[in-house]
N, C-alpha and C positions, 0 to 999 in steps of 0.2 A: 557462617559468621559474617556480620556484618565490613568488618575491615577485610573480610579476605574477597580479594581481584576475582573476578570472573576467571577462569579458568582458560576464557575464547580472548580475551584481553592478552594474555601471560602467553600463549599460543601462537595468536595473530591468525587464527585458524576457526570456520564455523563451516559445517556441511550442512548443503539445504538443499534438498530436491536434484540431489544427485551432484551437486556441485561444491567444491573447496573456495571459500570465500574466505577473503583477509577483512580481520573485523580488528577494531583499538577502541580506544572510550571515548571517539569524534562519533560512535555510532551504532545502535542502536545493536543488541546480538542479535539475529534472525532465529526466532520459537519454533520448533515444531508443528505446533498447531497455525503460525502461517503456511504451514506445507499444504495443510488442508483447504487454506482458503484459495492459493493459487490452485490447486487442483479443480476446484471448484469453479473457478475464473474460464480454466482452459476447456472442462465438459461444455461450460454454455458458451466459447466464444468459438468452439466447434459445429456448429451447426448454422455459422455463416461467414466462415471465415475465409477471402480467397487473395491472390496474391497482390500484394503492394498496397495493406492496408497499413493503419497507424494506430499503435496502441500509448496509451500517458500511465505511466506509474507516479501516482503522484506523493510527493515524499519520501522518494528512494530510498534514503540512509546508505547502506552499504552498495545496492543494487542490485542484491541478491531476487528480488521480484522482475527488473527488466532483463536483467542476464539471463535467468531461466526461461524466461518470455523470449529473447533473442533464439536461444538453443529451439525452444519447441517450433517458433515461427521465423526462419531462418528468409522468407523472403519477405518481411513482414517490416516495419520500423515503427521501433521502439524508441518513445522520447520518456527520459526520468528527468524528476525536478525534483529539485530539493530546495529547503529555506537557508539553510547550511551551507556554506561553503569549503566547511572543513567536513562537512559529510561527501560532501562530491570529489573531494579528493580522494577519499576511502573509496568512492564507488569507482573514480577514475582507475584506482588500482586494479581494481576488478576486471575492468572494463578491458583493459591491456591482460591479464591474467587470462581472459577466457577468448581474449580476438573477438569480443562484440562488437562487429564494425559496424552492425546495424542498429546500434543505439548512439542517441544522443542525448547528452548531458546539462542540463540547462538550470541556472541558480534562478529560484521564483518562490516567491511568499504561497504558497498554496495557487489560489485559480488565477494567481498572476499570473503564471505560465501561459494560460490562452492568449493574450497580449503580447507573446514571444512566438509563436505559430504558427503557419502560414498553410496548416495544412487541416483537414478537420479528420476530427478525434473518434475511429469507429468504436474500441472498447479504452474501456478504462478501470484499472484496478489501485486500490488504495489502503493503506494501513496507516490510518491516521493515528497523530498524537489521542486517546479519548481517557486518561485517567485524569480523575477528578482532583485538583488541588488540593482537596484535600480527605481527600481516600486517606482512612488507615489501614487497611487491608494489604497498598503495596508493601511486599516483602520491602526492608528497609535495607539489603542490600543492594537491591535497584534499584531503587531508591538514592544511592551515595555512590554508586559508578558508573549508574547510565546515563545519559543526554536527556537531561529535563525538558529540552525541547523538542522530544521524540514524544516525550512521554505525554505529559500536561496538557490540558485544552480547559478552556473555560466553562462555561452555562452545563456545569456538572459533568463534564466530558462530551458533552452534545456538539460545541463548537463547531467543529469540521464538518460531521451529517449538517449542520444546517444551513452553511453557509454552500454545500455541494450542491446538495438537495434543491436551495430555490435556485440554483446558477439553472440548473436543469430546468424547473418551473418557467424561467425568466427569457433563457437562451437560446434563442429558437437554432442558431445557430452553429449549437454545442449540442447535442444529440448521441451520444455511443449506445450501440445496438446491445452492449453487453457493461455491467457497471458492478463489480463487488467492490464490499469495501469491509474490512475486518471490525470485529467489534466485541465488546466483552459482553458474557449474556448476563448480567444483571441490568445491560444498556440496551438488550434486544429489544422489547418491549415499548421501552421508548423510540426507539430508532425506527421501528416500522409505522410507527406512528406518525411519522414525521413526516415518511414517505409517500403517505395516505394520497397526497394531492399529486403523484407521479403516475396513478395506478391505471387512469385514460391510456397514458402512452407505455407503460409497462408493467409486467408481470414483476409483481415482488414475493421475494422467498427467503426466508432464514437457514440457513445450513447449519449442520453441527460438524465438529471435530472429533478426532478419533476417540476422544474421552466424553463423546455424546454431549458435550457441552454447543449452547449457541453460538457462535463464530465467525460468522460471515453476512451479510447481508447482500443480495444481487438483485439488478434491476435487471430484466431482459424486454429489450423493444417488443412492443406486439406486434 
């Protein structure tokens, strides 16, 4: 039903990749099928990962991406940003919830955050806002009690891949060896396209989710 609450709202409670997160309607619920893409994230940022590196989640919401990233990479630092500052409160909850000492919390419009910095970024993972303003596809009760600014991106959900994508082209000095970033696969197609002028300096691959669906997109440095 559309008027009936999430269920993770009413709760104050969402399990993601082995962990109890506190979620309200400042943010976004954490999907299953994101389980698949940090999985994704941590196979290829295994094969160069060593200690006192820095990972960016960018767009936290709850923080259920950098928390699990804390846990797996416990000598590792983890900075999340968010646009929100009522979502970093949610994540602040967490943050105290789980003892992630080794994250920090940072309020930033997307790649404002490099301007808050002072450290460079080896991997990076992201779950951008990518539905379409005017998708009618989203279920219309997500539509009415999730965070429109989770959800929504502009230039048909493309917004975020492409304002990421030439940060990378542009930035010589933003470079992560490892870069997924979720994505809906009616957007895959286009999103790898985008990518096309990143393929010099990395390997790109589309992953699926457990329901064989497209899901993920990763740059891996060559």
């Amino acid at each position: 039903m559309i008027n009936l609450k999430p269920i993770e709202y009413i709760t104050n409670k969402r399990h993601f990749f082995g962990l109890d997160f506190y979620v309200d309607n400042r943010v976004l619920i954490p999907r299953n099928d994101t389980e698949s893409v940090l999985a994704t994230f941590i196979s290829h940022v295994g094969k160069f990962i060593t200690k006192d590196q820095y990972f960016l989640d960018l767009g936290t919401g709850s923080g259920c991406l950098a928390i699990a990233l804390s846990k797996q990479f416990s000598e590792c630092s983890i900075i999340a940003s968010d646009i929100s500052k009522e979502a970093l409160k949610v994540a602040k909850i967490n943050q105290a919830k789980h003892s992630a000492n080794n994250v920090t919390l940072i309020q930033a419009n997307f790649l404002d955050v490099l301007k808050k910095i002072n450290h460079h970024i080896d991997y990076l993972i992201c779950n951008p806002p990518y539905v379409d303003t005017n998708d009618c596809h989203l279920e219309k009760g997500v539509r009415k009690h999730e965070p429109s600014i989770a959800l929504f991106a502009n230039s048909r959900g493309l917004q975020y891949y492409q304002l990421l994508f030439n940060e990378l082209q542009t930035n010589l000095d933003f470079q992560p060896k490892v870069i997924t970033c979720e994505l809906h696969e009616y957007l895959a197609d286009q999103i790898s396209f985008l990518a096309n002028n990143l393929q010099k300096k990395y390997n790109v691959t589309i992953s699926l989710d457990l329901n064989q669906a497209k899901r993920a997109i990763t740059l891996v440095k060559k």
